[in-house]
Biotite code that builds the C-alpha atoms (Angstrom):
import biotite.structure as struc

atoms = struc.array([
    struc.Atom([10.548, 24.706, 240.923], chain_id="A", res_id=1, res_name="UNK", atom_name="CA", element="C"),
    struc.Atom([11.097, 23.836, 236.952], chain_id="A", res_id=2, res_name="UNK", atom_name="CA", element="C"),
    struc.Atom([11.779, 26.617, 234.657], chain_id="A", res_id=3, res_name="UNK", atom_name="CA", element="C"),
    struc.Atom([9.596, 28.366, 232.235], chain_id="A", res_id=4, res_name="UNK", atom_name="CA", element="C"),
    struc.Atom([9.308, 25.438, 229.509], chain_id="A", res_id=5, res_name="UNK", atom_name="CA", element="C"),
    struc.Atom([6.814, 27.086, 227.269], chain_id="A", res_id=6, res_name="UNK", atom_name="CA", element="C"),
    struc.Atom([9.275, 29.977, 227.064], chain_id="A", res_id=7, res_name="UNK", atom_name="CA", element="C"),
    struc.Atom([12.218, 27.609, 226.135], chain_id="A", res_id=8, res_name="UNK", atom_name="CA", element="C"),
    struc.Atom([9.661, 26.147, 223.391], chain_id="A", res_id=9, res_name="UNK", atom_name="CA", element="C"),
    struc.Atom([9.206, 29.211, 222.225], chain_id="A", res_id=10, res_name="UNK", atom_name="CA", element="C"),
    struc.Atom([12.948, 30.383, 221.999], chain_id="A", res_id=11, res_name="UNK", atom_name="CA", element="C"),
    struc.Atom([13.872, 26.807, 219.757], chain_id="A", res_id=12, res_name="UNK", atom_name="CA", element="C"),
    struc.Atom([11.049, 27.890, 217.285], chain_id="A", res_id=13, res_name="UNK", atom_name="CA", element="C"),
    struc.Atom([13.380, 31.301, 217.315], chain_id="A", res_id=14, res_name="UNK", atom_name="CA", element="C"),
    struc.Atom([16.533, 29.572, 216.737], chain_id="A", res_id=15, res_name="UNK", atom_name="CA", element="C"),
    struc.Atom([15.074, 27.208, 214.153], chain_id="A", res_id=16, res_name="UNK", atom_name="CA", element="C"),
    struc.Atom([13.258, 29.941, 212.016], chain_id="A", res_id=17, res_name="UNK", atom_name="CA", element="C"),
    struc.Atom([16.636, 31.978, 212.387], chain_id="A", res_id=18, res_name="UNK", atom_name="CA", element="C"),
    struc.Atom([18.295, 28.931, 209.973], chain_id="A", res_id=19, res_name="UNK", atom_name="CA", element="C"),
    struc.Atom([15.811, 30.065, 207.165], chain_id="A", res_id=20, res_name="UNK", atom_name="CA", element="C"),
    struc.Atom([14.612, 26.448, 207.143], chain_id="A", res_id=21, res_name="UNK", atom_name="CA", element="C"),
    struc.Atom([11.710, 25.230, 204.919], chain_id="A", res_id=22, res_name="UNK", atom_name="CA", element="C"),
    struc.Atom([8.123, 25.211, 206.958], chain_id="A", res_id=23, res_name="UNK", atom_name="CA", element="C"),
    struc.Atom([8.384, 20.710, 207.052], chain_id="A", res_id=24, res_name="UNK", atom_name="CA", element="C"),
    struc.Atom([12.017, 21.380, 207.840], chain_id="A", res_id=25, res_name="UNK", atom_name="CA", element="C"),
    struc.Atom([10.942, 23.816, 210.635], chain_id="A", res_id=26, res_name="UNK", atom_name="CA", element="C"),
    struc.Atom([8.347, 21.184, 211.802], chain_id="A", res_id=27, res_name="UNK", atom_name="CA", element="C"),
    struc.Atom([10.521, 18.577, 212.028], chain_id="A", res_id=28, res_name="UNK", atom_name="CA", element="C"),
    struc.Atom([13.618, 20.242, 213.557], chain_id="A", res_id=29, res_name="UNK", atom_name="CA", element="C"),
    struc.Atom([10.870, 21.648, 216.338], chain_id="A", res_id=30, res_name="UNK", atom_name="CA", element="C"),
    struc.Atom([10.065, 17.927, 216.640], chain_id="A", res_id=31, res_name="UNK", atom_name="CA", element="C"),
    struc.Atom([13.551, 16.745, 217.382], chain_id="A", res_id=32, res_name="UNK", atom_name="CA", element="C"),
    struc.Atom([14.824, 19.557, 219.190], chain_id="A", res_id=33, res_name="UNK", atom_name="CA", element="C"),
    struc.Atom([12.001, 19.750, 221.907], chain_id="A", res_id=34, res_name="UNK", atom_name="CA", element="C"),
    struc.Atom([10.143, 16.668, 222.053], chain_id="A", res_id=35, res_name="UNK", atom_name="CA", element="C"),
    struc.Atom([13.446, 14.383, 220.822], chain_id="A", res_id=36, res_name="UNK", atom_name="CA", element="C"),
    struc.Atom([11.663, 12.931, 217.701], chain_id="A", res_id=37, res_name="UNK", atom_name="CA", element="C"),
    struc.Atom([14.591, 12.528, 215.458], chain_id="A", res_id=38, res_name="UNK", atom_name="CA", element="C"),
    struc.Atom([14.215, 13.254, 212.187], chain_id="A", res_id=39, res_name="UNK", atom_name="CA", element="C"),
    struc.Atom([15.488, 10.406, 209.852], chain_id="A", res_id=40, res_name="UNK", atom_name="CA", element="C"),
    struc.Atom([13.423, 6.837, 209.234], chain_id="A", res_id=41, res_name="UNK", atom_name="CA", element="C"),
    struc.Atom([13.407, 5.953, 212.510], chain_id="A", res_id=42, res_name="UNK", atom_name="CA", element="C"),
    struc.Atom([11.041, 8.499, 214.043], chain_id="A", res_id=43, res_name="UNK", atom_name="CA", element="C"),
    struc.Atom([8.132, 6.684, 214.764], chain_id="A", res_id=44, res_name="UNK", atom_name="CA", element="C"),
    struc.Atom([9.882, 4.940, 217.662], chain_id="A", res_id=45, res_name="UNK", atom_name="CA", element="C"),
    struc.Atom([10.494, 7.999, 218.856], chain_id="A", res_id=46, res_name="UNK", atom_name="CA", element="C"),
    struc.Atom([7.135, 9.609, 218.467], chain_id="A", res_id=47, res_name="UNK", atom_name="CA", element="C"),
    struc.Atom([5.772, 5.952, 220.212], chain_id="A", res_id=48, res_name="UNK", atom_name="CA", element="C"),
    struc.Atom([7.542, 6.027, 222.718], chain_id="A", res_id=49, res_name="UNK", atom_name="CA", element="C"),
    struc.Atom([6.264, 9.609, 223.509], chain_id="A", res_id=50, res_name="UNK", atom_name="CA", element="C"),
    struc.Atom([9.966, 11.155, 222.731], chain_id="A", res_id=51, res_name="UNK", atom_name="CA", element="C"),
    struc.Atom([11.936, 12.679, 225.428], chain_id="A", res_id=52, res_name="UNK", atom_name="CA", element="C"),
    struc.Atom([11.649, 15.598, 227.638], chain_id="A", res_id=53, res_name="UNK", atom_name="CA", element="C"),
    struc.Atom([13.898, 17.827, 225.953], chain_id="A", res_id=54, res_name="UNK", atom_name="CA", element="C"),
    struc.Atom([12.602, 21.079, 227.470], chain_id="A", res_id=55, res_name="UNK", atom_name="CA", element="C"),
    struc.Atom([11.208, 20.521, 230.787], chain_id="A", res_id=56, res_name="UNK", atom_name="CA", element="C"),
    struc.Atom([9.317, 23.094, 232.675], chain_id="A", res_id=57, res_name="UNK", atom_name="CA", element="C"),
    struc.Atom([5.836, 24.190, 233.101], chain_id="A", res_id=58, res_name="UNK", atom_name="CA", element="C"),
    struc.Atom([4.737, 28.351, 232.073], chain_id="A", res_id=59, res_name="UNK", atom_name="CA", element="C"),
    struc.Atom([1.823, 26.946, 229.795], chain_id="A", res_id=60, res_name="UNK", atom_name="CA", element="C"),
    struc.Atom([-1.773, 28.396, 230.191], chain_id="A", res_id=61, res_name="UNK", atom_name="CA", element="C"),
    struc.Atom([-4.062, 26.735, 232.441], chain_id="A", res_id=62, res_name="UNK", atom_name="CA", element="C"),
    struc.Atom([-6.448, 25.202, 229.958], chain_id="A", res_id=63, res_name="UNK", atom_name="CA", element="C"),
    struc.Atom([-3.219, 23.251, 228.559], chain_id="A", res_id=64, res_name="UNK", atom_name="CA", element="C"),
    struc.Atom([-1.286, 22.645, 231.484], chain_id="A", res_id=65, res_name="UNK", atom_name="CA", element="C"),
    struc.Atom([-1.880, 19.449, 232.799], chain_id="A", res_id=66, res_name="UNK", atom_name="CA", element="C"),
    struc.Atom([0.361, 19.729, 236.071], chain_id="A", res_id=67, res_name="UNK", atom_name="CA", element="C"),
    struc.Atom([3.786, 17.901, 234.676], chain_id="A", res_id=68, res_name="UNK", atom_name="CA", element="C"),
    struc.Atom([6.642, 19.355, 233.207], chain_id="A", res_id=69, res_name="UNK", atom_name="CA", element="C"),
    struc.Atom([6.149, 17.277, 229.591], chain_id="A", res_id=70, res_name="UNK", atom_name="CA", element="C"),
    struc.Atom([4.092, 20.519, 227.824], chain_id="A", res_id=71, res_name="UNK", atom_name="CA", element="C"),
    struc.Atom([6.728, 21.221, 225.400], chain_id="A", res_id=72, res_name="UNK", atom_name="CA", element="C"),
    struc.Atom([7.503, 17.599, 224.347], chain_id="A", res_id=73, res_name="UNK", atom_name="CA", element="C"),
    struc.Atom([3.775, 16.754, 223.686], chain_id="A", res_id=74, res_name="UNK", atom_name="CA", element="C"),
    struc.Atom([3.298, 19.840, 221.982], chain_id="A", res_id=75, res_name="UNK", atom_name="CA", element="C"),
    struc.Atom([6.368, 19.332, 220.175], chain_id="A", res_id=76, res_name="UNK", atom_name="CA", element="C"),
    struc.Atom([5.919, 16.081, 219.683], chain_id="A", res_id=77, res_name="UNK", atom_name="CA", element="C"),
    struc.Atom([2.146, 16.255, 217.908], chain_id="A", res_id=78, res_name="UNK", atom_name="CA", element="C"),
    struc.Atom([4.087, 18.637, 215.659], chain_id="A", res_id=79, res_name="UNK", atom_name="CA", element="C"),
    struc.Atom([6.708, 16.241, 214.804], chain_id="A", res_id=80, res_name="UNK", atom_name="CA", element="C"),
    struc.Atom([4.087, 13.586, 213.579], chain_id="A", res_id=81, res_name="UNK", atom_name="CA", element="C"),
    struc.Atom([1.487, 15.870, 212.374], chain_id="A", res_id=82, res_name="UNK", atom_name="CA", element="C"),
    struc.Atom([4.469, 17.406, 210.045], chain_id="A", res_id=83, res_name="UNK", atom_name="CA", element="C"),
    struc.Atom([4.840, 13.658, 208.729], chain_id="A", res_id=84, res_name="UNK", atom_name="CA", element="C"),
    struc.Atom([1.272, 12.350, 208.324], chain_id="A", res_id=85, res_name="UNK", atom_name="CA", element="C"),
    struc.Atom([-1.178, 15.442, 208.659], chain_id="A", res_id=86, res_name="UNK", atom_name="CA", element="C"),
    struc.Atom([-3.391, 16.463, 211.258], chain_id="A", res_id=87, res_name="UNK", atom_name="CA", element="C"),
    struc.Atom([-6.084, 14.535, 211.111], chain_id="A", res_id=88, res_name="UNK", atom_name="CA", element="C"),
    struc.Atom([-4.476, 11.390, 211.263], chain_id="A", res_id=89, res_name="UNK", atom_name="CA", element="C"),
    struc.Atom([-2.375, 12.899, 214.335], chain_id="A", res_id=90, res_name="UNK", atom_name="CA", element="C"),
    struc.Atom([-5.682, 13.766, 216.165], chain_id="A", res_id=91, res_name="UNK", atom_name="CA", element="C"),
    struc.Atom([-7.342, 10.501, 215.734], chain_id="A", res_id=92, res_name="UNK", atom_name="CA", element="C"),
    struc.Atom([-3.731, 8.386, 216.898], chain_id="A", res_id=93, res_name="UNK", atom_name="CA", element="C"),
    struc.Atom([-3.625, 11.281, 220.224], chain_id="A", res_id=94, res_name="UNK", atom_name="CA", element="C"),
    struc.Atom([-6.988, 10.455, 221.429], chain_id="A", res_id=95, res_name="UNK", atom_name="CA", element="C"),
    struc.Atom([-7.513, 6.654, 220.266], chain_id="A", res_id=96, res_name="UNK", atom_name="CA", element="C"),
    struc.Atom([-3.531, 5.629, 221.091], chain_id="A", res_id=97, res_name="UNK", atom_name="CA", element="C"),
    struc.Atom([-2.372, 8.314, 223.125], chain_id="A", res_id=98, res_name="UNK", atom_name="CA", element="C"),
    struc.Atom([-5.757, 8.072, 225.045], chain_id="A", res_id=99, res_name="UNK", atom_name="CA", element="C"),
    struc.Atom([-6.021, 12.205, 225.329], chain_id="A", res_id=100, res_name="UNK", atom_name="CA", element="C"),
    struc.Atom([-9.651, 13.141, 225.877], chain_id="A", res_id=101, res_name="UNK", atom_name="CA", element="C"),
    struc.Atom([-10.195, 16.182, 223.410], chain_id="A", res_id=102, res_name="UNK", atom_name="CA", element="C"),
    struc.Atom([-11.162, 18.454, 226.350], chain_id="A", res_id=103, res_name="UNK", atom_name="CA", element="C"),
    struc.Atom([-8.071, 17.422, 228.948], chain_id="A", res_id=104, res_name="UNK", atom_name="CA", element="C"),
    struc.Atom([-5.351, 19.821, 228.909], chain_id="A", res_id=105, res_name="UNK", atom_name="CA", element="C"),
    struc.Atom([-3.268, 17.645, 226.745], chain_id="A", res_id=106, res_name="UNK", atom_name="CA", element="C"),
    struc.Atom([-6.339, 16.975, 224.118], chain_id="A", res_id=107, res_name="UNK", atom_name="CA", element="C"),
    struc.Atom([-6.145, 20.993, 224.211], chain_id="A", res_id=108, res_name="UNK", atom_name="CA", element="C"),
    struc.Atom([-2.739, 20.982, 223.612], chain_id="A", res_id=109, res_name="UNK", atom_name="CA", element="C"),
    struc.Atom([-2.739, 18.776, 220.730], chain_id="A", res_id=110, res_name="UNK", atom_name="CA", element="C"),
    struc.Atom([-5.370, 20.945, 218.737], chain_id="A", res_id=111, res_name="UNK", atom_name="CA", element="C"),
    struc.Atom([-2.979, 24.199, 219.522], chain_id="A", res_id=112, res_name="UNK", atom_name="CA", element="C"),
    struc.Atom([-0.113, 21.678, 217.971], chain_id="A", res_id=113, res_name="UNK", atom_name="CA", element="C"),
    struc.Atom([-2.113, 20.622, 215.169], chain_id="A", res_id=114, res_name="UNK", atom_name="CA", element="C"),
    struc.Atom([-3.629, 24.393, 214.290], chain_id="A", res_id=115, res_name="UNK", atom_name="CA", element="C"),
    struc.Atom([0.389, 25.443, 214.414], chain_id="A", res_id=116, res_name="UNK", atom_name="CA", element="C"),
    struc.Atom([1.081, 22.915, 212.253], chain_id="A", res_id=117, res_name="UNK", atom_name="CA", element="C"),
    struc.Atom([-0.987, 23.709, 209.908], chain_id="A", res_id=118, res_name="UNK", atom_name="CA", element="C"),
    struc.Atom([-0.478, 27.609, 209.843], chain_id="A", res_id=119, res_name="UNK", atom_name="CA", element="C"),
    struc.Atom([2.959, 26.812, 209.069], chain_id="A", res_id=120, res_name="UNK", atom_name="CA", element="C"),
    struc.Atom([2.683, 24.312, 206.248], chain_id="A", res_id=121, res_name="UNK", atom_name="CA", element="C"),
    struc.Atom([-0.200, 26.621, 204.570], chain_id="A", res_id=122, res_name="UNK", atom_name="CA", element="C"),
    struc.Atom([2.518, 29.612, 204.926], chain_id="A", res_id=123, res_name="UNK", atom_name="CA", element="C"),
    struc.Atom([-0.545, 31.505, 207.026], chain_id="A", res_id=124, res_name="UNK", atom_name="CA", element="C"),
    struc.Atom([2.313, 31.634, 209.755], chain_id="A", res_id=125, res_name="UNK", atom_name="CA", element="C"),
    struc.Atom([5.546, 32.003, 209.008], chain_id="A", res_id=126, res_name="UNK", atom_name="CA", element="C"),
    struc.Atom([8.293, 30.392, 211.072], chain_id="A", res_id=127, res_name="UNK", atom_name="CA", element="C"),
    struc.Atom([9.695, 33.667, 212.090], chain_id="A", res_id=128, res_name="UNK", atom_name="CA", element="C"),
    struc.Atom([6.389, 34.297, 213.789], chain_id="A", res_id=129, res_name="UNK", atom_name="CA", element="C"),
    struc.Atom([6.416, 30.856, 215.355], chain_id="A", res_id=130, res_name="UNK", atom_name="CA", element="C"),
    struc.Atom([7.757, 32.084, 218.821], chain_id="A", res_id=131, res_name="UNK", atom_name="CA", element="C"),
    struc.Atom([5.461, 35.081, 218.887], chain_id="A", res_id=132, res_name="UNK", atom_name="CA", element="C"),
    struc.Atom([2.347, 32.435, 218.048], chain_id="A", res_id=133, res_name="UNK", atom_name="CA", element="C"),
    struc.Atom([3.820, 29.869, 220.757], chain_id="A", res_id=134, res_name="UNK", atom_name="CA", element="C"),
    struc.Atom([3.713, 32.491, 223.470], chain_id="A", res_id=135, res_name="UNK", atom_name="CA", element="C"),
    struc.Atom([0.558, 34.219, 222.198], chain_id="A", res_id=136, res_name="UNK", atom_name="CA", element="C"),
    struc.Atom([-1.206, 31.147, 221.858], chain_id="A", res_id=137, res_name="UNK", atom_name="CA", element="C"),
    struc.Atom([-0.333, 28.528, 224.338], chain_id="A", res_id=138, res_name="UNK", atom_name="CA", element="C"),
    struc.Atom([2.354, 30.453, 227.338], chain_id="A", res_id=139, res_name="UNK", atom_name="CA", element="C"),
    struc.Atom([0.921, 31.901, 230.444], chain_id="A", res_id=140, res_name="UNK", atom_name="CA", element="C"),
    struc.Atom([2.291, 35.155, 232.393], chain_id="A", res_id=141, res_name="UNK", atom_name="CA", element="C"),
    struc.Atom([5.488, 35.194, 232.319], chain_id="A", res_id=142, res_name="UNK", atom_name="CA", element="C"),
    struc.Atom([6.920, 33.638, 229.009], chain_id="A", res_id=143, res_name="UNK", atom_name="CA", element="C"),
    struc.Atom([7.509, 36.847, 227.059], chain_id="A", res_id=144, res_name="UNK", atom_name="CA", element="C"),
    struc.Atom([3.502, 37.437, 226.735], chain_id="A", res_id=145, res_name="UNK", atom_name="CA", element="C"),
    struc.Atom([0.362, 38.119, 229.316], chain_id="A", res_id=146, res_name="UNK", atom_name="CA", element="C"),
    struc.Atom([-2.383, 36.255, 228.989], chain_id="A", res_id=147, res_name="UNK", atom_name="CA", element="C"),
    struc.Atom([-5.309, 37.105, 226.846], chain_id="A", res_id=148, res_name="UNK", atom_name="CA", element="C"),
])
């Protein structure tokens, strides 16, 4: 059985907020931490390639759980491009390249990535609420948080 990888999300936004980073900093150190998307000028291979699964395991909601253990790196991973050429542009590449249907689990989970990223770069959320926001927003039972 994998482990609770929505948690483990979760905690790295912790850790990273607890380094009183800058909100793009935050971004892009979530980026490379979970979903492997370094952070220098070569992270568009990484973000093509679909990064790496950095934090496996599954404790996402239903609606964006879509039965593998990847959640955290494509969540993590929309964040990590979305910090580096806005949302909109990250939408159209997920569903037009990445071929997510807006209304799959992953199409879900990449408008929960997006909205994140932009709470944080508007200051709206702050990266010391990231965690609480990550398991509010897109953990099931079990990661720290019931379900709404």
């Amino acid at each position: 059985m994998s482990g609770d990888g929505c948690a483990q999300l979760a905690e790295a936004c912790s850790r990273l907020a607890s380094r009183a980073l800058s909100p793009r900093e935050f971004l892009r150190r979530l980026g490379h931490e979970a979903a492997g998307v370094r952070r220098g000028l070569f992270w568009p291979l990484d973000a093509g390639r679909g990064g790496s699964n950095r934090i496996p395991g599954r404790g996402f909601r239903r609606h964006v759980d879509d039965g593998t253990d990847g959640q955290a790196r494509h969540f993590a991973g929309i964040v990590a491009v979305a910090a580096r050429i806005g949302t909109r542009a990250t939408r159209w590449l997920s569903i037009h390249v990445g071929r997510d249907s807006p209304d799959s689990a992953d199409g879900q989970l990449t408008d929960h990535a997006l909205d994140f990223v932009h709470l944080v770069r508007t200051g709206e959320l702050a990266p010391a609420d990231a965690d609480a926001w990550v398991r509010r927003t897109i953990c099931g039972q079990g990661s720290g948080l019931t379900s709404r």
